[in-house]
N, C-alpha and C positions, 0 to 999 in steps of 0.2 A: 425499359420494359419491366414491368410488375409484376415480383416474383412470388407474390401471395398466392397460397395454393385453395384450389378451388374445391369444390364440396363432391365426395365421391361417392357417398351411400344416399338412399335415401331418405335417410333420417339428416345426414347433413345438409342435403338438397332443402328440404323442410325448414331445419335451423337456419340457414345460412338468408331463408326469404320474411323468418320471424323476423331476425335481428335487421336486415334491410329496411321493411317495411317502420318498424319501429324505430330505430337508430337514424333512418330516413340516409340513408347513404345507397351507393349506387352497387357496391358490390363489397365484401367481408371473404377476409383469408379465415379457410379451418384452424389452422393457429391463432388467430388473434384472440386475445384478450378481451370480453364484453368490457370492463372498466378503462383499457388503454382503447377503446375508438370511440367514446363519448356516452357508456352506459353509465347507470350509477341506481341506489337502490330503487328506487318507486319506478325506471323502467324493467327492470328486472321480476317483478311484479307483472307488468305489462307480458313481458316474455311468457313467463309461465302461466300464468293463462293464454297464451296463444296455445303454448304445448298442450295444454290438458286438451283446447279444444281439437288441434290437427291429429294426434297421436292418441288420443287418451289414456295417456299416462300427465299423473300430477305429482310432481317432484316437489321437491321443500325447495324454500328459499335457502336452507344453506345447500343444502346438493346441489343449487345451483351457482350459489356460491363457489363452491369447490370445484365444480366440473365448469369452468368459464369460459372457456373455449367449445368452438363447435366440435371439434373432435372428440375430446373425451364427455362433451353432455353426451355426443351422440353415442358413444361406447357406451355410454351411463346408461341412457336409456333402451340402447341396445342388449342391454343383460352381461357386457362384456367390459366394461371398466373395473380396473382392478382397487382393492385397496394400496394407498401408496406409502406401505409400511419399508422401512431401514429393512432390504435384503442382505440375509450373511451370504456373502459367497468367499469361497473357498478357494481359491488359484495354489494350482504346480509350484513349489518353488524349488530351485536349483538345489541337489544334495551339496553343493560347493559354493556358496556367493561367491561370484566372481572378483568384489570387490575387499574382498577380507584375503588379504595378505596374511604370508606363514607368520605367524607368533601376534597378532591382532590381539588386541585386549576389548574389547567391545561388551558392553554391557547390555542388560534388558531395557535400562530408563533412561540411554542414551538415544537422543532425537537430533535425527540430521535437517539439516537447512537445504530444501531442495527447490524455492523459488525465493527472486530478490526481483523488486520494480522499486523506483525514489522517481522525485522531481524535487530536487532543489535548485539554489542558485546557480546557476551556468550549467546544470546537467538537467536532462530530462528520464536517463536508466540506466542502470547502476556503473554502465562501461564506462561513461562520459563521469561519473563524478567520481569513480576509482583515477581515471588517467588527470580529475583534475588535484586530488588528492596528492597525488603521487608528484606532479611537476610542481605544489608547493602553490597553486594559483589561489589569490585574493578573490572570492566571491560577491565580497559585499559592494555594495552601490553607496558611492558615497555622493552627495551633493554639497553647496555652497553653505560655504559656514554661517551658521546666524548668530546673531549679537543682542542683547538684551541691557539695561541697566539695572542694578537692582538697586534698593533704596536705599542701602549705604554709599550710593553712588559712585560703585565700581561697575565696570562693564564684564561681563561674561558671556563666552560662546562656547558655542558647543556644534557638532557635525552631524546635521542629518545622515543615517546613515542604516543599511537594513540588508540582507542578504535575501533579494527578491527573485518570487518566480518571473518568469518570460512570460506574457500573456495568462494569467491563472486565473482569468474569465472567459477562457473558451475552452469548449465540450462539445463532444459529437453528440448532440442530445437524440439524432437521429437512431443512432448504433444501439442504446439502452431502451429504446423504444418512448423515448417522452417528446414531446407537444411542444414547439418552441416557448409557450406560455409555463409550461411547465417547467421546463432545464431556466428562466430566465428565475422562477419560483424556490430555489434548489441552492442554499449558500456554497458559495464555488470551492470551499474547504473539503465539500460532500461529495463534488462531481469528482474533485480530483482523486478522494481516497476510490473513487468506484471506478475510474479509468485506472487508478494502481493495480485496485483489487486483481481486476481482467488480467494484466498484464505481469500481475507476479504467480498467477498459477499457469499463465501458458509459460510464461517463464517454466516452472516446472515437467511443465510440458503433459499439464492432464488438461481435460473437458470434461468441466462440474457433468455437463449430461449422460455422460458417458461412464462416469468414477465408479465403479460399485458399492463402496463404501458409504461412509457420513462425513461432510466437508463440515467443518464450525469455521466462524471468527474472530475474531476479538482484537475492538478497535478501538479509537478514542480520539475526540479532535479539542480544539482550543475552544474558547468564549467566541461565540458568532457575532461578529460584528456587523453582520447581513442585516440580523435581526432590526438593530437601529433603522438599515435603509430602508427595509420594507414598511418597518413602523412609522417612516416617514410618508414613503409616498401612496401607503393606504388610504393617509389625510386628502390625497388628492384623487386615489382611485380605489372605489368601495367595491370594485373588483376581488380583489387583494384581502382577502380574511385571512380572520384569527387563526383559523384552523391550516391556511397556507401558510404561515407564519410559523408554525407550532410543526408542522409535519418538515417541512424545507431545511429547519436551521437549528433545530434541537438536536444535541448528540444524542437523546433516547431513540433518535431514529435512524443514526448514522450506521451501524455494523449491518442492520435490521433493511435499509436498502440494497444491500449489498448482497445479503442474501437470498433477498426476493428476485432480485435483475439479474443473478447469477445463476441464481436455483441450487441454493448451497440450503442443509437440510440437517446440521448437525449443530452444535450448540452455538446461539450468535449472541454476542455480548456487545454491551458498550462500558468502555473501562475509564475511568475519569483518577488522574491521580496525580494533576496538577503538569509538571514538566518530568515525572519520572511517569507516565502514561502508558507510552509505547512500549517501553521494557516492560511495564505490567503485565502490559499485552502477550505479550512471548511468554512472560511466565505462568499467565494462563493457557494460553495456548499448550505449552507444553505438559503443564497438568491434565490436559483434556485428554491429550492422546494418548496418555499412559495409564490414564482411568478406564479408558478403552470410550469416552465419551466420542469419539470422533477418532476417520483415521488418516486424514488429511487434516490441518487448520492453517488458516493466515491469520497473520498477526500485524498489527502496526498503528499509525496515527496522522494524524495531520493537522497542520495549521496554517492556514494562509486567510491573512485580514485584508476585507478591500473597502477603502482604500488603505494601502498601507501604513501604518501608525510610525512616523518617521520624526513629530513632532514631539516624542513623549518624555524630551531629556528634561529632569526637573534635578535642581538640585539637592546634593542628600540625597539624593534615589540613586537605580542602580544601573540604570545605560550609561555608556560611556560617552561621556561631552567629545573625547577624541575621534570617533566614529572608526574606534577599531578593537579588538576584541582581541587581547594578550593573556592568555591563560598561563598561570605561573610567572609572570614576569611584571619586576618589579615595577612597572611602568603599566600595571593591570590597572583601569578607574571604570571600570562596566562591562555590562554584556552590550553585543547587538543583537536586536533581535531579526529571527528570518524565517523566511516564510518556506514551507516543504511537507511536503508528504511521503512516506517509505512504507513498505508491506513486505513482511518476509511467507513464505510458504512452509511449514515443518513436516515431520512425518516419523512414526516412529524408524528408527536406525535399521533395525532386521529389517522392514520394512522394504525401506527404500531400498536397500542393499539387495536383495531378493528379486526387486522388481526393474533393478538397472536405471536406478536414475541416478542424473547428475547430482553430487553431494558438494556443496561447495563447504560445509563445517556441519561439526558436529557440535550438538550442544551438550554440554555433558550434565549441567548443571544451574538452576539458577535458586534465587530466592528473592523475596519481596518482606518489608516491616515498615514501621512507623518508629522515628525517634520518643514521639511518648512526647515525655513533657522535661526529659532530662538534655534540655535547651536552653537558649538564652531568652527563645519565645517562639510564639506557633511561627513565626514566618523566617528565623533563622533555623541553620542548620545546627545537626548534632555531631558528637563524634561516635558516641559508645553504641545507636543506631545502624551508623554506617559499617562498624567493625563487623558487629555481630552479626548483619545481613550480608556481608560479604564471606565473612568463615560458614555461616551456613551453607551458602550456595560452592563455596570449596567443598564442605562433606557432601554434598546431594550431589558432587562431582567426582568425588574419591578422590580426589587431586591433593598436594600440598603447596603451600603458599609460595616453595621454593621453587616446583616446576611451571609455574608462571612468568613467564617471559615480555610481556607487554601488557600495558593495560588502559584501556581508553576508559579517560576518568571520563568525569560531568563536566571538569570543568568549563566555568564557565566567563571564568578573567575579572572575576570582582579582589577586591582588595582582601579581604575578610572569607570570602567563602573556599578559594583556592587553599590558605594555608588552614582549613580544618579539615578541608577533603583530604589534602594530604597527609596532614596529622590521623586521622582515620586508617590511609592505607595505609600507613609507616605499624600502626599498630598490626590490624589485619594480617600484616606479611612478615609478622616476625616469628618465624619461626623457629628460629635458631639453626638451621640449615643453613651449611656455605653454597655461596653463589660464585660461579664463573664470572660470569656477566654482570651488568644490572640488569634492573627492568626498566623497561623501557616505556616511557609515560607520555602519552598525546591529548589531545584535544579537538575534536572538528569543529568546534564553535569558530575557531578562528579560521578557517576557511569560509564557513556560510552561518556561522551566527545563530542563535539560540532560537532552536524552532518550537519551542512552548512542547506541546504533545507530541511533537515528532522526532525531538531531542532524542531520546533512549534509540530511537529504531535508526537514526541518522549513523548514533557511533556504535551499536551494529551489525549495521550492513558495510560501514565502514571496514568492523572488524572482522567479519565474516570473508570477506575480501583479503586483509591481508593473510588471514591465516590459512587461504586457500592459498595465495600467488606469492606468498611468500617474502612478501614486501613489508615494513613498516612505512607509512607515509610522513612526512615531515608534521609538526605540531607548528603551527604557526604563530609568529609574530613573539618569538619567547630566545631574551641576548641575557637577559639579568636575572639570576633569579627575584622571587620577590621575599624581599629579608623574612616576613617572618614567616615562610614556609622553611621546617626542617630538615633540608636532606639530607642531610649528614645522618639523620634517625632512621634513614630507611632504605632500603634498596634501588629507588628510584632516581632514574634521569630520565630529562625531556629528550624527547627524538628530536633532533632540528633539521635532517636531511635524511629523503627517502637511504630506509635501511634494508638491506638484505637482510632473512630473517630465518637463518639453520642453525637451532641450540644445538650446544653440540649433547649427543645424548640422550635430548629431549625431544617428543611431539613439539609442532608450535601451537602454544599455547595461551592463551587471553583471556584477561577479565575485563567485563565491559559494565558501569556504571550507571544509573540514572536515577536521580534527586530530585523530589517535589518539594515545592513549596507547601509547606502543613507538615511535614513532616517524613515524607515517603522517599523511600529504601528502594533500588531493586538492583540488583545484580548479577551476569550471568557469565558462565565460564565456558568459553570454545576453543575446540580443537581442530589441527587440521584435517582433513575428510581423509577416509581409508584409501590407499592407493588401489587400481585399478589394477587387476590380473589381464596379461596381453593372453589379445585374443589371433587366431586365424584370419590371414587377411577373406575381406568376404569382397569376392570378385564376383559381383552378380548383379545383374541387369534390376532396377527399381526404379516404382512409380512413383514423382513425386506429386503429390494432391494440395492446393490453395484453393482457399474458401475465401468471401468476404459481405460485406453485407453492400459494399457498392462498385460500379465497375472502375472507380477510379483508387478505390482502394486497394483494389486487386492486381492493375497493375503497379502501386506503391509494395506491395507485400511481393511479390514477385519481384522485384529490385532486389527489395531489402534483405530477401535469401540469397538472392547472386553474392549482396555484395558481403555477407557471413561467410560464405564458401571460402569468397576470396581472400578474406582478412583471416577466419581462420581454415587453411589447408590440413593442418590435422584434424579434421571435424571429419567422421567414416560415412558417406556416404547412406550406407543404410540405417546406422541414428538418425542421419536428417529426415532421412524417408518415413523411420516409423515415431517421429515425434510429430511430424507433420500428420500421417495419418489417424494418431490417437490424440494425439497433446492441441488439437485447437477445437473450438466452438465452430460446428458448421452452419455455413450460408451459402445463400444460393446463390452468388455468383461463386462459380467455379471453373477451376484449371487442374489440367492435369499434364506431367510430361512423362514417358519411360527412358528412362538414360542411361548410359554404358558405366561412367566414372564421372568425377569432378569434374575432369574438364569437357567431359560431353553435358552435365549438369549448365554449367556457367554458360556454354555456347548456346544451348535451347533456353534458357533462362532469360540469357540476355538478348531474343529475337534475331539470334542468327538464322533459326532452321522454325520460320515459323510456322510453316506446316504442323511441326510436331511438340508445338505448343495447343493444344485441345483446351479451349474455351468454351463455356455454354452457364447459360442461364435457367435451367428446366428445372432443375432438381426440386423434388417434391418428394414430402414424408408419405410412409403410407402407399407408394405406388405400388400396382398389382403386377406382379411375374407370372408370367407364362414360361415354360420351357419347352421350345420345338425340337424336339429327337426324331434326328432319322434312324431308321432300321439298322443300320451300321454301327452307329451310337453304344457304347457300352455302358454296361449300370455303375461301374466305377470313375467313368467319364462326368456322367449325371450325379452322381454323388460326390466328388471334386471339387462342386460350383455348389453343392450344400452347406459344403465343408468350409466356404469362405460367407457364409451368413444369409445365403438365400432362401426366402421360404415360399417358393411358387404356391400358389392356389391352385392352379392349374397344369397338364403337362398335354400337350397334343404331338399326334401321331403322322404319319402323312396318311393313316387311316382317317383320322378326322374329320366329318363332315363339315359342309358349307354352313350348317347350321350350328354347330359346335364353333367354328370360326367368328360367327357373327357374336355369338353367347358373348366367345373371351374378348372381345371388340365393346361389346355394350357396356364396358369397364372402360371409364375414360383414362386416357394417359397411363395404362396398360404398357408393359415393356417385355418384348420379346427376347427371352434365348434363345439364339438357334446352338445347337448342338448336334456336329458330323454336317455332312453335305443332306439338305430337307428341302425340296419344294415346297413347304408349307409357307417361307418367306411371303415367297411371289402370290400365292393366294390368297393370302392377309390384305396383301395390297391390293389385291382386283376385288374386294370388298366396297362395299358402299360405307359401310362404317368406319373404315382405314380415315384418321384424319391425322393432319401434322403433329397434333399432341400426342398419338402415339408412338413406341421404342423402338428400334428392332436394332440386336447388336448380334455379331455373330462370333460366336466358340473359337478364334484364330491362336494373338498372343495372348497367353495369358493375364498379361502383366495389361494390357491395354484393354481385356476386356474389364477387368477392376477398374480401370480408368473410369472407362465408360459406365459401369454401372454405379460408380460414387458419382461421377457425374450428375446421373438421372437422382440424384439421392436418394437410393439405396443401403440400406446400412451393410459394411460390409466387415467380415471380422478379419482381420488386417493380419495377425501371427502365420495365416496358409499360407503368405506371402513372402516369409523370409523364415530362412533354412535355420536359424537357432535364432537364439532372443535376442532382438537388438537393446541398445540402450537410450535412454533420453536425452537431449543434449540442449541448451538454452541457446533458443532460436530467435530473430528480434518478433516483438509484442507486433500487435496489431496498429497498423497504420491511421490511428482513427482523425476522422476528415471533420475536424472541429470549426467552431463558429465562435462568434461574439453574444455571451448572455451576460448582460450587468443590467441592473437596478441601479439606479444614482439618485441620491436624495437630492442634489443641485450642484452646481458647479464648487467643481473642488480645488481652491487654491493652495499656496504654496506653504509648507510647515511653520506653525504660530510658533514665535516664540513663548517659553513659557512665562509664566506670571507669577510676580514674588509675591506671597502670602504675609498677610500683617498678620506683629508679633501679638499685638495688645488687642483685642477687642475690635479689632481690624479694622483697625488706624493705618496708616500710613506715616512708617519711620523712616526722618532722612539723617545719617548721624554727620551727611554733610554740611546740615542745616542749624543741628539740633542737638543739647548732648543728651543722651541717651540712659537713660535708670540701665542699665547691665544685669542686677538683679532682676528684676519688677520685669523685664521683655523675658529671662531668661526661663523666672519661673512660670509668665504667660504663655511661653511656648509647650514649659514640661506640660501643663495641663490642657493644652489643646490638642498637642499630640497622643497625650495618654487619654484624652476624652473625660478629664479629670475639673470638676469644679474648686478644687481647692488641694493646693499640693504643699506638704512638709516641707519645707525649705532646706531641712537635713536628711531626709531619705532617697536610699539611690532612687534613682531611674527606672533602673531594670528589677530592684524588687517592686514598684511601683507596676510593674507589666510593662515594661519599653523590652525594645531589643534592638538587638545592630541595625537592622535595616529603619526600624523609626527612628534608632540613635543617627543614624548616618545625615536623613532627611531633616531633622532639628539640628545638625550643624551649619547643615545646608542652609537652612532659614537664618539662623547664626550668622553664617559670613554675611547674608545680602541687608540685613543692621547693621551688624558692625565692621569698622574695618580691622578684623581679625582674618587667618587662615586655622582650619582647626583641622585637626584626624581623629580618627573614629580610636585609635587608641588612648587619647589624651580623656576620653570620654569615661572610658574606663578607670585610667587615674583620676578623675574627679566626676562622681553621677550622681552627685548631690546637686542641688542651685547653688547651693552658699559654696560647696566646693568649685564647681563649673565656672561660676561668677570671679571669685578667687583667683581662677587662671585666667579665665580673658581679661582682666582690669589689668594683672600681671604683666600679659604678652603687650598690650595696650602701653602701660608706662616703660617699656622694657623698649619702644621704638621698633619691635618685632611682626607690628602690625601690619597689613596692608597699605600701601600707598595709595591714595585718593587722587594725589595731584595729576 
């Protein structure tokens, strides 16, 4: 059944037959959108001249722009459309937070973390990759090893291998309101941040529509590799433009959708800063709301490539030929990479605290910089970057380096990056304060692998988590250290097994890391959230209310709150009540139940007592109230049912005439209160006008006439309904009923081995074959890599513009010439030619060479 709501005024009766006739469709919801059911500029033209001629009024092309729906043109040209400026409003807050315990130190520029959604490998939200977290589980996908020869005619393999999502080309494109043509139009890196986006602020438990405030964003995703497939099969379908190309899979329009299909209305950003992205993200975000720019903001990033780039091991680069990702450990030779999306929700700390929501950490602190150029090169790391950006975001914390307890580095398991990240924090955390403990040092890469932009929000939400539950999680794949990281210089040890986490003394307390490529810093310091002051048990009868946008979702979402109850039993009752009632987006399929406790919750939930499970499909914005008072009826009775959000147009009497009856009747889908014992019911109905589209509820339980009147969709204001403030509690996200949308340039086989690049002018050297000039390929390779026509045969390397990661990749080209083995430190002892040369001839006559045979 079609729950599009139909035209009530006559000005919407009018609009609703323009856009028909024109749009040539058979019937238009008052909410729809003229551009989401197939308008676009030059019919929109067509419109307004229909209006000037039906109405005569002639609106502009952007007011009609603006007002795009039938409702508000019709308010528009009704003289009653409002401007939709940022209202201040002002809410009661508690003389006491409830959540600020005796002797609280809580500051003004302290921001709590009050929503978390993720999809990474093997989890879909954030419960699922805490518990995978914590039991130590391997996320990455690994497949059959592949073999190559290279031209020195040694063989090399390496492990395809990637820390992949489950299905991360399907999206409920139905739920955001887009075209299957459209969500197929839309890089699935985009869909996924906009199904997080949803699900990390109901996580928090608000509805953008409903927020009073200003919601911002601030996001950021990887390089679209979409872009390639569409640019492919445009060749074959001229369907498919530039401007679909451009709007679908560009990050300029990634935060910028989210805001639109959310209806978020406060600063929306897209934030690009390589793999330190996502921290960016938070740390503007948290800037925003202390600016007072916004007073909600989400924050995060995503990266998911389809098809998955699983072939991309090149030697001298920096994945790992072993297809496993060892941060800190001596056996580190790459990253993996993996595909994921995270979004956190903030808000300022009094804030949240005030208004009783769930705090899972505090952020007390962060900062963001650029190493500059005091590097080895723009695409290695720095140290004196990392330091400085991390003790700033200690002072923007008030914290010292010594009450830091844990700290989720970047790491990322490379040979060379790990021991200057740690070199970094060994600096950073010296503060000459003694330590009880160490600190305690992790990595999620080695659970699910380097997720480009979503890297920083991965370790997090990670850390965010522990320092709520109190857990440290295992760092994975780390027996040896790796020689030359120094910790003997620093406070530091790796976690290897979930840790219990109570300094004694101390908050728990975290630093959390993330490092771009170019040069980018960001780092942030969390605490754990203020403990909750107990409350009064609250033994009182509550309505729960489920919304969804289809009837099979509805009963998914109804499950999925039984099965929260069940799993968590200390969850109160009336938090689940009034998160539900404020903290979702409504739709029109809806449910409603009144229940005693928990376990009268889980019985009506789970279809014991389906009677008193209330279903219905009606709900419409906008519908018109009448209230029928009988004579008996008191003014504080009738003012009671104000007091929960009602604003009747009309009030009849059992004095009311037949003609006054028919009046409030000539109002389609019209909902009646009765109020006290009234005859007026029975006379509504023995009307000619009475049709099934109309309401009638009657004044009994309270608690079920709310029902009923959310039901009809009614706004209703939800605090008459419970005796002091409840709190927010994280409920599961919405059950969205996804499909399959992918683009495929053509069929996709299995991961190419890679190809060894000639030394000389791109020839092809076999040193099985042939012997080899050692010089002459050596210094052909400095200048191909440096992009150099002619290279000093005695100047380093690296003052030439090389750095570790191109040094790494020119030994790599190295071994597959010659039968040598080299390391990137040997590089540094000789980064001259004539010195480089020097050494390979060396290791060569020394029998230290690779074996051929």
């Amino acid at each position: 059944m079609s729950t599009s709501q139909p035209p009530v005024t006559q000005t919407e009766r009018i609009l609703a037959e323009i856009w028909c006739d024109i749009l040539e469709l058979d019937e238009v919801g008052v909410t729809d959108n003229f551009f989401e059911v197939g308008g676009y500029s030059m019919l929109m033209q067509m419109v307004r001249e229909q209006i000037a001629q039906r109405t005569g009024i002639r609106p502009t092309l952007p007011q009609l722009f603006i007002y795009s729906t039938i409702r508000t043109c019709a308010a528009f040209l009704d003289g009653s459309a409002q401007v939709q400026e940022p209202v201040a409003v002002v809410e009661e807050k508690a003389a006491v937070p409830d959540s600020a315990g005796p002797g609280a130190e809580w500051r003004d520029t302290d921001i709590a973390v009050i929503g978390l959604a993720c999809r990474f490998a093997d989890a879909t939200d954030p419960d699922q990759f805490w518990d995978n977290l914590v039991a130590g589980v391997d996320s990455i996908s690994r497949f059959p090893k592949k073999s190559f020869l290279t031209p020195g005619g040694s063989t090399k393999e390496y492990v395809p291998a990637g820390g992949l999502l489950e299905t991360p080309e399907w999206f409920d494109a139905s739920y955001f309101g887009y075209t299957p043509r459209e969500a197929l139009l839309i890089d699935p890196q985009h869909r996924i941040l906009l199904e997080c986006s949803l699900e990390a602020i109901e996580s928090a438990g608000y509805d953008p529509d409903r927020f009073p405030g200003l919601i911002g964003i601030y996001a950021g995703s990887s390089l679209s590799t979409y872009t390639e497939t569409m640019r492919a099969r445009q060749l074959e379908d001229a369907t498919i433009t530039n401007w679909d190309i451009l709007t679908g899979t560009t990050s300029d329009y990634l935060a910028s959708r989210v805001a639109y299909k959310l209806g978020l209305r406060g600063p929306t950003a897209n934030v690009q800063a390589a793999c330190a992205t996502s921290l960016y993200a938070v740390h503007f975000a948290a800037r925003a709301l202390l600016s007072g720019e916004c007073d909600l903001a989400l924050a995060g990033g995503t990266s998911v490539r389809l098809p998955a780039a699983l072939d991309n091991y090149r030697v001298g680069g920096i994945t790992s030929p072993s297809g496993t990702c060892s941060p800190f450990d001596a056996a580190a030779d790459g990253v993996i990479g993996g595909q994921g999306c995270g979004m956190t929700v903030l808000k300022r700390l009094s804030d949240a605290i005030a208004d009783g929501d769930h705090i899972h950490a505090v952020l007390r602190g962060s900062a963001v910089n650029n190493d500059g150029r005091d590097r080895a090169g723009f695409t290695a790391p720095g140290v004196r970057g990392q330091v400085e950006v991390i003790r700033s975001a200690q002072r923007a914390a008030g914290v010292t380096p010594s009450s830091i307890t844990y700290v989720e580095a970047h790491g990322t398991g490379t040979r060379v990056g790990d021991p200057i990240e740690v070199a970094g924090l060994n600096h950073a955390f010296a503060d000459g304060e003694p330590r009880e403990q160490p600190c305690l040092l992790g990595s999620v890469k080695g659970n699910i692998g380097h997720t480009d932009a979503a890297a920083g929000i991965a370790g997090f939400i990670k850390t965010v988590l522990a320092v709520e539950r109190g857990v440290i999680p295992p760092s994975l794949n780390y027996r040896t250290p790796n020689p030359d990281i120094d910790f003997a210089a620093g406070p530091f040890a790796v976690v290897t097994e979930p840790t219990p986490w109570a300094p004694t003394g101390l908050p728990r307390r975290a630093g959390v890391t993330a490092r771009g490529l170019g040069g980018g810093n960001a780092h942030a310091v969390l605490e754990q959230p203020p403990a909750r002051l107990s409350r009064a048990d609250g033994a009182q009868d509550q309505v729960l209310v489920l919304s969804a946008h289809t009837p099979a979702a509805l009963d998914e979402l109804t499950a999925r709150v039984a099965g929260r109850l069940t799993d968590q039993p200390e969850l109160e009752l009336r938090d689940v009540a009034w998160t539900l009632q404020v903290g979702r987006r409504l739709h029109g399929h809806r449910r409603y139940a009144v229940v005693r406790d928990r376990q009268d919750a889980l019985r009506v939930l789970g279809g014991q007592a389906p009677e008193r499970l209330i279903t219905g499909d009606r709900a419409r914005d906008g519908r018109a109230v009448a209230l029928l008072v009988s004579e008996t009826a008191s003014w504080q009775s009738v003012q009671r049912w104000k007091a929960f959000g009602l604003t009747p147009d009309l009030t009849l009497t059992p004095d009311s005439s037949d003609a006054e009856l028919q009046a409030a009747l000539d109002t389609p889908g019209r909902l009646f209160l009765e109020i006290g014992d009234s005859p007026l019911l029975a006379r509504l109905r023995e009307q000619p006008q009475w049709t099934p589209d109309h309401i009638a509820v009657t004044a009994t339980d309270p608690l079920a006439v709310l029902g009923e009147l959310w039901l009809a969709g009614l706004p209703i204001d939800w605090a008459g309904a419970h005796a002091e403030q409840p709190r927010r509690v994280p409920l599961p996200g919405y059950p969205f009923q996804r499909q399959r949308y992918l683009l495929e340039a053509g069929p996709t086989g299995q991961p190419s081995a890679p190809t060894a690049s000639a030394a000389d002018g791109g020839e092809t050297a076999d040193a099985a074959d042939a012997e080899v000039d050692v010089e002459r390929a050596v210094a052909a390779l400095f200048g191909q890599m440096l992009g150099l026509p002619n290279v000093d045969l005695d100047e380093s390397f690296f003052d030439l513009g090389g750095d570790s990661l191109v040094a790494n990749e020119l030994l790599g080209q190295l071994e597959q010439l010659l039968p040598v083995e080299l390391e990137i430190r040997e590089m540094y002892l000789a980064p001259s030619v004539r010195e480089l040369t020097a050494l390979i001839e060396e290791q060569m006559r020394d029998g230290s060479a690779v074996s051929r045979g």
